[in-house]
MIROZA-212806 format. One record per residue (C-alpha): residue number from 1; x, y, z. Coordinates in nm, 3 decimals. Layout:
<recs>
+-----+---------+---------+---------+
:  nr :      c1 :      c2 :      c3 :
+-----+---------+---------+---------+
: NUM :       X :       Y :       Z :
...
+-----+---------+---------+---------+
</recs>
This chain:
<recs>
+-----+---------+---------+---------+
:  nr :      c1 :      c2 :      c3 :
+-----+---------+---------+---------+
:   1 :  22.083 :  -2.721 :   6.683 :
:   2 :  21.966 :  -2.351 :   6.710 :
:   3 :  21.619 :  -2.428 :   6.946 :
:   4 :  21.316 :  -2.245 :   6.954 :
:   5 :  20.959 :  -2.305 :   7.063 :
:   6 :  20.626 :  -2.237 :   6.995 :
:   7 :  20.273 :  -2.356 :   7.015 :
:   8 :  20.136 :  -2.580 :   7.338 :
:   9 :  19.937 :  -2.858 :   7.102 :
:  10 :  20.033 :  -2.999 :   6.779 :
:  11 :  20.387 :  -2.948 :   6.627 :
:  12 :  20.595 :  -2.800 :   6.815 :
:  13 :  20.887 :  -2.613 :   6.613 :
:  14 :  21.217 :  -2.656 :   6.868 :
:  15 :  21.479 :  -2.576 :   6.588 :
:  16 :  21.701 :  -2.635 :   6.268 :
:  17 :  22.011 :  -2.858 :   6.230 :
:  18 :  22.186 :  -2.707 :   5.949 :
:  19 :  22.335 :  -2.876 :   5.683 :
:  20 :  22.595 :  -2.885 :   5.384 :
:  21 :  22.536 :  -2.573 :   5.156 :
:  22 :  22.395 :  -2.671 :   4.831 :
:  23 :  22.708 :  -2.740 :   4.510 :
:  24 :  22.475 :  -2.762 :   4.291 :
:  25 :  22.066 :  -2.809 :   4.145 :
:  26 :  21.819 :  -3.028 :   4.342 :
:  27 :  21.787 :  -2.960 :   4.718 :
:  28 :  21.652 :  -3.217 :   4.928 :
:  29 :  21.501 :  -3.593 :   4.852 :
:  30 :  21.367 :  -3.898 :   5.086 :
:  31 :  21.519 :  -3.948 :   5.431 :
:  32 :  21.478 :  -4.242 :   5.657 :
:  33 :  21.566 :  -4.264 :   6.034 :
:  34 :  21.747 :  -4.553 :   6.184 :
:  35 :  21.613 :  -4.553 :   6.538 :
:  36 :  21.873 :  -4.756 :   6.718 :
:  37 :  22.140 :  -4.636 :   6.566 :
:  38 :  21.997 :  -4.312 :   6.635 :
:  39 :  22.091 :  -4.165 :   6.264 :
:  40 :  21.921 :  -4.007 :   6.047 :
:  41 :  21.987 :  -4.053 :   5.603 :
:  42 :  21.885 :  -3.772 :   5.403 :
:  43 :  21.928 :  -3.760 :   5.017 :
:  44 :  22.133 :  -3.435 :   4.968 :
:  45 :  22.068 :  -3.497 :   4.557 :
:  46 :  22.201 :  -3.138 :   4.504 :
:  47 :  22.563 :  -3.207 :   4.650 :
:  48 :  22.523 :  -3.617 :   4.512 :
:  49 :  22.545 :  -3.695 :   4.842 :
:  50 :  22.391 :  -3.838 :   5.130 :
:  51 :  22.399 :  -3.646 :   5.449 :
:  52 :  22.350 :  -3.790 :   5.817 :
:  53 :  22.230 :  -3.651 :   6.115 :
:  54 :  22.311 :  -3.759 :   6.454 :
:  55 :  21.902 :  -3.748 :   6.626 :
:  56 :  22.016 :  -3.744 :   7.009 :
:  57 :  22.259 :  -3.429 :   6.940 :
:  58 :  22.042 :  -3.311 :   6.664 :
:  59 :  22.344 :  -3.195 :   6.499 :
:  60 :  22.529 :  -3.257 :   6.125 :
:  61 :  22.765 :  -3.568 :   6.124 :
:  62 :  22.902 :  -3.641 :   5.815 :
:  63 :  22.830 :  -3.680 :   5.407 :
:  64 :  22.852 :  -3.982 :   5.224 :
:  65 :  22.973 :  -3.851 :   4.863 :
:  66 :  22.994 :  -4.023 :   4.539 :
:  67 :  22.589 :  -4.094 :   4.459 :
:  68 :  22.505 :  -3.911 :   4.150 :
:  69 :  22.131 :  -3.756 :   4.158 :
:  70 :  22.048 :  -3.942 :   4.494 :
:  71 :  21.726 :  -3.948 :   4.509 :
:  72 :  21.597 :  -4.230 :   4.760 :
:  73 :  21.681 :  -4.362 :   5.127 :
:  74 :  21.575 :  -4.632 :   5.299 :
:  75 :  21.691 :  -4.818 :   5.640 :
:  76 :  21.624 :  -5.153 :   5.707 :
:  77 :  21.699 :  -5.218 :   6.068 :
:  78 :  21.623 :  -5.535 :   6.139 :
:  79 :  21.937 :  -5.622 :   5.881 :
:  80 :  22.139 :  -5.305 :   5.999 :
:  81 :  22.121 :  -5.185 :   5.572 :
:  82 :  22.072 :  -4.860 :   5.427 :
:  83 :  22.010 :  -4.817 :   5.024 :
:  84 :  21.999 :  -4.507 :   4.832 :
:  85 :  21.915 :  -4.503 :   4.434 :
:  86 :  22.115 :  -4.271 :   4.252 :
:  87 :  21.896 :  -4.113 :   3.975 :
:  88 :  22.188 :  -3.976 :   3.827 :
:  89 :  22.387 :  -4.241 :   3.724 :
:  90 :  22.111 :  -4.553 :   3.726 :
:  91 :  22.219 :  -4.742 :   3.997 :
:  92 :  22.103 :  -4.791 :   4.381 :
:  93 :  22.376 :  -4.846 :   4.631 :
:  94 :  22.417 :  -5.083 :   4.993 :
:  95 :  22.611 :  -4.976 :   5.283 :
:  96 :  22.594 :  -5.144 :   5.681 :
:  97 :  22.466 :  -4.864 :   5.880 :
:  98 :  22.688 :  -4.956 :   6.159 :
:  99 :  23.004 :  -5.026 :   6.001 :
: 100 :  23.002 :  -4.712 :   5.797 :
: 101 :  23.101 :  -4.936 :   5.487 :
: 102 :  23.169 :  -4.768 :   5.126 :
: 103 :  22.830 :  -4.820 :   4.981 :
: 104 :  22.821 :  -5.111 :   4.712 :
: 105 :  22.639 :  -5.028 :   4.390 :
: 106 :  22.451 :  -5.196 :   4.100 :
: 107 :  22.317 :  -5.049 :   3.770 :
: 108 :  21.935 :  -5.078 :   3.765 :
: 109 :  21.716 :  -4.903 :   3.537 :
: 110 :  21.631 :  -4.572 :   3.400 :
: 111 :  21.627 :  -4.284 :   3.674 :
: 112 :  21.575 :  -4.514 :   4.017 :
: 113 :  21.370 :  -4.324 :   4.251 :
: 114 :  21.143 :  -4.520 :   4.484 :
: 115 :  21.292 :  -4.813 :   4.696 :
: 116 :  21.103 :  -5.060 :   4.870 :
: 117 :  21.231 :  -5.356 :   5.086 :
: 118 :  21.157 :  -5.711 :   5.190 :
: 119 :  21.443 :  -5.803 :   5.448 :
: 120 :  21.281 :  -6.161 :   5.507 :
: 121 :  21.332 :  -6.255 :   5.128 :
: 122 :  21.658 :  -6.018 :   5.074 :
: 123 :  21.483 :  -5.824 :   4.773 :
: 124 :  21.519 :  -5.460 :   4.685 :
: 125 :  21.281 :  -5.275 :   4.455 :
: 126 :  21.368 :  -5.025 :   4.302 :
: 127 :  21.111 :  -4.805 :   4.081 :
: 128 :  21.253 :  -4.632 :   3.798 :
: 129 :  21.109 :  -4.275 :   3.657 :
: 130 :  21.210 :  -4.396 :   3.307 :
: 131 :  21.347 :  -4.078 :   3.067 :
: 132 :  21.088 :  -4.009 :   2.769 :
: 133 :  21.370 :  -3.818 :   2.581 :
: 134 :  21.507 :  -4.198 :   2.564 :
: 135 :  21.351 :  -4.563 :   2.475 :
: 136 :  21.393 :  -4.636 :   2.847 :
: 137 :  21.026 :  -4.703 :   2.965 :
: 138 :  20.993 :  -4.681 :   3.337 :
: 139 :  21.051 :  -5.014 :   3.513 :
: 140 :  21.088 :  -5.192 :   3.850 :
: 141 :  21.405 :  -5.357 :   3.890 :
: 142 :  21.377 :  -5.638 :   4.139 :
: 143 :  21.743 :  -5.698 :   4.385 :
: 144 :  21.859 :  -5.986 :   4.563 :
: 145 :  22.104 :  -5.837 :   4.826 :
: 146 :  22.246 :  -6.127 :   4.927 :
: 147 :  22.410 :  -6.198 :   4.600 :
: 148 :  22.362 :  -5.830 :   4.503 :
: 149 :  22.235 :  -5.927 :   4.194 :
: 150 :  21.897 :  -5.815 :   3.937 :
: 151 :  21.697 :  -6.076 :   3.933 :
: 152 :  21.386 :  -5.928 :   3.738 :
: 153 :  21.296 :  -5.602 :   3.528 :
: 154 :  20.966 :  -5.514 :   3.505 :
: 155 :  20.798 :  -5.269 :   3.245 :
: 156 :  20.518 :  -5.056 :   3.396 :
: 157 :  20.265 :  -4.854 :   3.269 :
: 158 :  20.331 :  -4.500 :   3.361 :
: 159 :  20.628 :  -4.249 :   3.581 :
: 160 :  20.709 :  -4.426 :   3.919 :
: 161 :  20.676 :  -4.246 :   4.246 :
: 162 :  20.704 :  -4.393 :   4.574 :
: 163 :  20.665 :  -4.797 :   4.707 :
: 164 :  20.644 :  -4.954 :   5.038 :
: 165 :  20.631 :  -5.296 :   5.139 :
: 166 :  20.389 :  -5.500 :   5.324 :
: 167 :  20.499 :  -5.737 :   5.576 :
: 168 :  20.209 :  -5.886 :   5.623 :
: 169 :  20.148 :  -6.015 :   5.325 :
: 170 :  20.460 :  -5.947 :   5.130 :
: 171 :  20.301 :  -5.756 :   4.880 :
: 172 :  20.499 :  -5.448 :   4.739 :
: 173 :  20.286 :  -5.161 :   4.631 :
: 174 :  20.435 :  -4.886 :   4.387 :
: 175 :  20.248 :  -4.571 :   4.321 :
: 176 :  20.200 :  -4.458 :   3.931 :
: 177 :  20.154 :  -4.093 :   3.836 :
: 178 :  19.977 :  -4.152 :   3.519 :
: 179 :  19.822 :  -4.393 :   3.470 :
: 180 :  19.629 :  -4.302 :   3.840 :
: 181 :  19.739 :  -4.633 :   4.015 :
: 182 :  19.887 :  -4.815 :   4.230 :
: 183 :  20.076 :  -5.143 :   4.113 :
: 184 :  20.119 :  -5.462 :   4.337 :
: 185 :  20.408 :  -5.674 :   4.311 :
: 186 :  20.404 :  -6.008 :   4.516 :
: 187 :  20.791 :  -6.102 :   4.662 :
: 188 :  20.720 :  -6.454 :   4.617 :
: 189 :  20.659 :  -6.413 :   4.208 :
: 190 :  20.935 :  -6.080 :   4.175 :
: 191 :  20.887 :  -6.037 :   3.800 :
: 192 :  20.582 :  -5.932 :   3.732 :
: 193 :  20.258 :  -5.726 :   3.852 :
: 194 :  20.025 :  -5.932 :   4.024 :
: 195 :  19.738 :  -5.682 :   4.021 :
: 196 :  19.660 :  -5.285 :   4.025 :
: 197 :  19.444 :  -5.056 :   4.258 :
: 198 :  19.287 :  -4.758 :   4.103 :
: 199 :  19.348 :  -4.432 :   4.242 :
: 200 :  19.063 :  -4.184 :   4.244 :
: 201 :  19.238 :  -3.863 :   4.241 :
: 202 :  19.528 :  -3.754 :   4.017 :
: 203 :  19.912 :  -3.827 :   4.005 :
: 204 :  19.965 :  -4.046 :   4.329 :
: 205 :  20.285 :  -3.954 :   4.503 :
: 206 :  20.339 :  -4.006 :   4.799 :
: 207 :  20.285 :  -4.374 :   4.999 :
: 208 :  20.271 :  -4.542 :   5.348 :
: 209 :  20.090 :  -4.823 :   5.491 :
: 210 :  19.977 :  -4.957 :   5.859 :
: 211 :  20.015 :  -5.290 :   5.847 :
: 212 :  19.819 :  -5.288 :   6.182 :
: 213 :  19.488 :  -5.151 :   6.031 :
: 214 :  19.510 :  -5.236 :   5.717 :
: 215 :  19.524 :  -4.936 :   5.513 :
: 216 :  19.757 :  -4.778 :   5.242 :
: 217 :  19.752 :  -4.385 :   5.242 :
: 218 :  19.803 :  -4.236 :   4.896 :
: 219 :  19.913 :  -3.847 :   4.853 :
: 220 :  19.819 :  -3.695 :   4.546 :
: 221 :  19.922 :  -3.393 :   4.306 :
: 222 :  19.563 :  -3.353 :   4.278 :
: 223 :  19.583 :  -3.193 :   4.653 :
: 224 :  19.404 :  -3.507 :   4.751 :
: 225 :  19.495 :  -3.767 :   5.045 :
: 226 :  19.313 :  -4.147 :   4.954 :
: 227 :  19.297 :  -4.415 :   5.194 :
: 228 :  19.265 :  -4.790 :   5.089 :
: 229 :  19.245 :  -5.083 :   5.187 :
: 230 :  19.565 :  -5.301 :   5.040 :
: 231 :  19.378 :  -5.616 :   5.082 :
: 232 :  19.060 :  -5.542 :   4.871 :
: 233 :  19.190 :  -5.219 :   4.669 :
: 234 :  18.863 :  -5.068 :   4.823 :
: 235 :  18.930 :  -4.699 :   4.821 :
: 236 :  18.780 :  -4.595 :   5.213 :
: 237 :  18.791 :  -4.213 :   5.199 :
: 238 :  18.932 :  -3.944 :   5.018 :
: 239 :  19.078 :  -3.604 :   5.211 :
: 240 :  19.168 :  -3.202 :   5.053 :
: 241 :  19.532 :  -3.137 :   5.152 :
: 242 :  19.636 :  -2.762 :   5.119 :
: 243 :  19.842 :  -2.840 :   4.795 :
: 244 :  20.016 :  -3.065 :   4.583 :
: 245 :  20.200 :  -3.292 :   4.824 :
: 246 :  20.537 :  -3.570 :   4.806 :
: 247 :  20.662 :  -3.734 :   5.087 :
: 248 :  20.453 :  -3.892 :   5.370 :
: 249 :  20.519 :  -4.048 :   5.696 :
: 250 :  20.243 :  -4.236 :   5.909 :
: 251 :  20.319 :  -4.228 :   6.319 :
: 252 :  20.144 :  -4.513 :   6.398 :
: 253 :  20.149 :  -4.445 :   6.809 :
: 254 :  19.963 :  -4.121 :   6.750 :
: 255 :  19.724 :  -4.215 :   6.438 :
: 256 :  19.891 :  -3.930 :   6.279 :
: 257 :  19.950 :  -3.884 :   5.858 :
: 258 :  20.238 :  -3.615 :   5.802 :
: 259 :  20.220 :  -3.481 :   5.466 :
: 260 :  20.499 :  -3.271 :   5.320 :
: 261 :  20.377 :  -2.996 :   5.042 :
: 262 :  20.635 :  -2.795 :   4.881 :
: 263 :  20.403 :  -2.511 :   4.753 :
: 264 :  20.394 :  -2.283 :   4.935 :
: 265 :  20.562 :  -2.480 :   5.223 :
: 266 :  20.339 :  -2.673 :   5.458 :
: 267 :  20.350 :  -2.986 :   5.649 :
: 268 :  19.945 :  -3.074 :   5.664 :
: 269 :  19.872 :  -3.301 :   5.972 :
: 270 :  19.630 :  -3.573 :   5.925 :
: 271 :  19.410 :  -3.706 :   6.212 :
: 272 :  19.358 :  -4.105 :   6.047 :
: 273 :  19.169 :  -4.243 :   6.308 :
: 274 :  18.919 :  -3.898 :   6.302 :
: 275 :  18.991 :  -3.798 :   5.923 :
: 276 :  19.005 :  -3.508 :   5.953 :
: 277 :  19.326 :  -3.201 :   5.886 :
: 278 :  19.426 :  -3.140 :   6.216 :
: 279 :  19.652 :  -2.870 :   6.160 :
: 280 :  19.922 :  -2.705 :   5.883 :
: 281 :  20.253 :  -2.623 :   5.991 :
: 282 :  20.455 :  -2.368 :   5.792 :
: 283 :  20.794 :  -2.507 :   5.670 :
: 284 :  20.982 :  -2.298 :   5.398 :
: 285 :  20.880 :  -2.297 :   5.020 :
: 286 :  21.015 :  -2.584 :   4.845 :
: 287 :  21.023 :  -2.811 :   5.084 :
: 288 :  20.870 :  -3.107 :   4.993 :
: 289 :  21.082 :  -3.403 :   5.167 :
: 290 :  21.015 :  -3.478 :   5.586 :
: 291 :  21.182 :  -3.783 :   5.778 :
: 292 :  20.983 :  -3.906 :   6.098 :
: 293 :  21.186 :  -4.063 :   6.423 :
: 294 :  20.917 :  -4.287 :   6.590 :
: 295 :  21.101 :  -4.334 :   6.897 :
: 296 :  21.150 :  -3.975 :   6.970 :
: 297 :  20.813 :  -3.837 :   6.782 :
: 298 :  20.983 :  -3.570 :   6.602 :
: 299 :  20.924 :  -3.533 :   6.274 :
: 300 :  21.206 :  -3.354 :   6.066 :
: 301 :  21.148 :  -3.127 :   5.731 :
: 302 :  21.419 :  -2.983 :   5.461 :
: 303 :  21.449 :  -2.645 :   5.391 :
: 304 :  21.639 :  -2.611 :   5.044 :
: 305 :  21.625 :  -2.252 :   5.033 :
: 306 :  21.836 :  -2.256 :   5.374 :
: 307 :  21.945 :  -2.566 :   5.336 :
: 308 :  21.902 :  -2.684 :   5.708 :
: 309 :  21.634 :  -2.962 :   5.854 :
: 310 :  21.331 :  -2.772 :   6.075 :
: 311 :  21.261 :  -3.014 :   6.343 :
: 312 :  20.926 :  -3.049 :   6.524 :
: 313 :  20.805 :  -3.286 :   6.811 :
: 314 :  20.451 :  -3.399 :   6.827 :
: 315 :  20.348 :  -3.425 :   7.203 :
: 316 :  20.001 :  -3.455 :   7.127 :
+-----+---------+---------+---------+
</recs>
């Protein structure tokens, strides 16, 4: 990792890994960090492949090639799994983090994109962007990964974007562009919505949740951060961001929202507990994808224009 520093408070830049050069169109997607392995995923959707990241070296380690359009990444660590979905080619794939495994796919629906998981039941879902140039409707296909097998497809109401799940209360929540909402799928009755949240602001994106305080954070394109409450669907606040944001990761130790926002290239910093912005941090335009390592509280964004990862620590 080439280091540098800068700044006493807030993120602190200390350098870029850099990364496989870019075969083709697409840049960056969702990462996910698997703390005790110490590894971090990151969709490399323009080289259909996913790259990893050793976190204690902060240096490159490998590719793993072969996922068309990958788009999503997920770890699940108290089951040692990772999933991608593969936009490209309609399918999400299974590998053991830990074994290094050839990942196992299965065809799921129309452009997969958001993943969600619920490793006490052994179900996968998967939201599908759907293709509007084709009568294939976005969807949630529902996976049992113990027989690695669909078990329910779902028809939805608008263009996926992110899930989580909730393991509290085993709720799934996917995010909906248009229609503004956010759809709630219960694990114990897989195939169908059990009720919706509206979402105040325009074309929600990107999704977390603390299970701990009970509240979902929602980014929008609008340039607009809601926070509700996944119990009620009571929308609690809404917050400007300094653009049209994607990908969002919640540090629960430090209260802290990290919102990624390609255009022009910023990484707002949300004070939750206060909220309040508590700072920008310039990344690189285009880069609208960030991974967050809990244990280490560094929070990592990808540069497609130089294709490397910028890595950051919050000490505050």
């Amino acid at each position: 990792m080439n280091t540098t520093t800068s700044g006493a408070t807030g993120l602190r830049h200390v350098g870029f890994i850099d990364l496989p050069e870019h075969t083709g169109q697409g840049g960056f997607d969702h990462a996910d960090v698997h703390k005790g392995n110490r590894v971090l995923y990151v969709a490399h959707t323009a080289n259909d492949a996913l790259d990893l990241i050793d976190l204690d070296t902060a240096r490159y380690l490998r590719s793993i090639s072969g996922l068309k359009g990958v788009a999503g990444a997920l770890v699940s660590e108290s089951d040692d799994r990772v999933f991608t979905s593969n936009r490209g080619e309609d399918t999400v794939s299974m590998f053991s983090a830990r074994s290094g495994e050839k990942p196992s796919k299965i065809v799921v629906g129309t452009r997969p994109n958001g993943l969600a998981y619920d490793p006490t039941r052994g179900l996968l879902l998967c939201a599908n962007v759907g293709d509007p140039a084709v009568p294939a409707p976005p969807s949630l296909t529902m996976v049992d990964v113990t027989d690695w097998s669909v078990i329910a497809t779902v028809p939805v109401s608008g263009r996926t974007r992110w899930a989580v799940h909730d393991p509290e209360t085993g709720n799934f929540f996917v995010n909906i562009a248009d229609p503004p909402e956010i759809l709630v799928v219960d694990a114990r009755r897989p195939e169908s919505v059990s009720s919706r949240i509206a979402v105040p602001a325009r074309g929600p994106h990107g999704l977390d949740l603390d299970p701990k305080d009970r509240r979902l954070y929602c980014a929008c394109d609008e340039g607009v951060l809601v926070s509700i409450d996944p119990d009620s669907g009571t929308v609690q606040g809404a917050l400007e961001l300094s653009g049209a944001p994607d990908v969002i990761f919640l540090n629960h130790n430090r209260t802290r929202l990290y919102v990624a926002i390609g255009d022009p290239g910023i990484i707002d910093v949300i004070d939750v507990a206060h909220w309040r912005k508590a700072e920008s941090v310039t990344t690189e335009p285009g880069a609208h994808t960030l991974a967050f390592d809990g244990k280490a509280e560094r929070v990592y964004a990808f540069l497609p224009q130089s294709h490397r990862a910028s890595v950051y620590h919050d000490p505050t």
